[in-house]
C-alpha positions in Angstrom: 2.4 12.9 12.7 4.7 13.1 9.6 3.8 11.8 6.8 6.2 8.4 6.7 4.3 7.9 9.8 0.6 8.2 8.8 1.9 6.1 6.0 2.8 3.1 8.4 0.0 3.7 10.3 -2.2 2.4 7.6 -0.1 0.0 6.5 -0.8 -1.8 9.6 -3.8 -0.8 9.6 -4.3 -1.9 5.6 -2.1 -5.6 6.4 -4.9 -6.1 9.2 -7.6 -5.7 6.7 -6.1 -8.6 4.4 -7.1 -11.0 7.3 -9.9 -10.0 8.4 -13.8 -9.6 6.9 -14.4 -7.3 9.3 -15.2 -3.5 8.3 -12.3 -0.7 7.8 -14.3 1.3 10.9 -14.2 -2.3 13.3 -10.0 -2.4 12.5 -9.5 1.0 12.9 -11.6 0.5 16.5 -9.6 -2.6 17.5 -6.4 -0.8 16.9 -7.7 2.0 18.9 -8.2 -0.4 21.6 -4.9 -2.3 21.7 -3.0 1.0 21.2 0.3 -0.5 19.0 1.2 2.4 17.0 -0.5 6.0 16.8 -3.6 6.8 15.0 -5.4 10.3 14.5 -7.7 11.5 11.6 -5.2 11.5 8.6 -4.7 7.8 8.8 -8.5 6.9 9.0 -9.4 8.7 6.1 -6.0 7.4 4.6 -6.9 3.8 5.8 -10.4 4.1 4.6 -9.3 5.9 1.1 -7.2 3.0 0.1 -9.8 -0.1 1.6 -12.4 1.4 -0.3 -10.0 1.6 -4.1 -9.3 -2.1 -3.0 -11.1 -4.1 -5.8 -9.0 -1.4 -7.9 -5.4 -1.5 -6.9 -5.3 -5.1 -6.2 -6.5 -5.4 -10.1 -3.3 -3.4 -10.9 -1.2 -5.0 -9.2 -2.2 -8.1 -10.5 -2.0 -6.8 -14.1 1.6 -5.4 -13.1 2.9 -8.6 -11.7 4.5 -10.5 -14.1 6.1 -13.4 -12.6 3.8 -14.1 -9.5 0.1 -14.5 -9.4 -2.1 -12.3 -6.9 -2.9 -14.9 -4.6 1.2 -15.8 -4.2 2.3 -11.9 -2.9 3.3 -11.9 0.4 0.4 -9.9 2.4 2.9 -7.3 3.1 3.5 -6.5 0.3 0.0 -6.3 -1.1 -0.8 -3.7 1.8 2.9 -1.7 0.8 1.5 -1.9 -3.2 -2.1 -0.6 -2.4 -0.5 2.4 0.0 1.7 3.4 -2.9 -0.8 2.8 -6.1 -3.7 4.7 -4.1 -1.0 7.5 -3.4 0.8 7.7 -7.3 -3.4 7.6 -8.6 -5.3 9.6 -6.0 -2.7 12.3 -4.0 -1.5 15.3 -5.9 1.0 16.2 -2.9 2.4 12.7 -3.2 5.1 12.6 -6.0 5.0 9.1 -7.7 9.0 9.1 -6.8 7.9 9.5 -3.2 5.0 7.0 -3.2 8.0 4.4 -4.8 10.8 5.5 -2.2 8.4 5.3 0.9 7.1 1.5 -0.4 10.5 0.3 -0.6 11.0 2.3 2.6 8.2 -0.1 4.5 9.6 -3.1 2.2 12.7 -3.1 3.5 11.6 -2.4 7.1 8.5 -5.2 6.7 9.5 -7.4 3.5 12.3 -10.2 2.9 15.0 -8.6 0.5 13.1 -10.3 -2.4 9.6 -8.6 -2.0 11.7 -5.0 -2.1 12.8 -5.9 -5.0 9.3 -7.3 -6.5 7.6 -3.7 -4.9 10.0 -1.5 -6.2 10.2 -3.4 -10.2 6.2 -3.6 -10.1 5.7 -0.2 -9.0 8.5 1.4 -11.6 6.5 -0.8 -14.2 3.7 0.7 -13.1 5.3 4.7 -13.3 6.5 4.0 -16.6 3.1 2.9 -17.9 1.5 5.9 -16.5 4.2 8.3 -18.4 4.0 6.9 -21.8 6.9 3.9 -21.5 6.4 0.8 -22.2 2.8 0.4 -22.5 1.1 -2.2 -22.5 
């Protein structure tokens, strides 16, 4: 699988999780069983990776969003924002300008026209912070 595609993988597999209590082994079992999309190793530990920074990146994005509270960001958007925040904090072989380009890839595949825009503002808001512009 390439990477774009592990990438979607567990965004499905992430947007599941926002609806469901249930463990990131059970969803990664269920879509086993219903066989949607393709799964192999990379995106369960991909999958797992970002559940378990949760508590983390949705704190970011929270402090990041400027104009809409947590609870009012479209789900797919939340699962697009914790894919790319887990990749631009926790993957070395991900460039931050990659992590951006792929979310606003999956936003404008997944996402109304105004959630690309919201991902791709809150996630450059979130580079610049990270590179010493416009600190908070």
């Amino acid at each position: 699988m390439k990477r774009s595609e592990v990438r979607e993988a567990v965004f499905f597999l992430t947007f599941e999780k926002l609806f469901s209590n249930d463990t990131a082994d059970s969803i990664i079992d269920t879509a086993y069983e219903v066989d949607e999309f393709e799964i192999n190793e990379d995106v369960e530990k991909f999958f797992k990776a970002v559940d378990s920074k949760a508590p983390e990146l949705d704190d970011i994005i929270s402090r990041f969003s400027e104009k809409r509270q947590f609870s009012r960001i479209p789900k797919v958007s939340v699962a697009i924002l914790r894919i790319a925040i887990y990749e631009m904090l926790y993957d070395d072989k991900v460039p931050d300008n990659v992590a951006i380009s792929e979310a606003v890839i999956l936003s404008k595949k997944f996402a109304y026209e105004p959630d690309v825009q919201f991902v791709n503002g809150l996630l450059g808001a979130f580079f610049r912070s990270r590179n010493g512009e416009n600190k908070e």
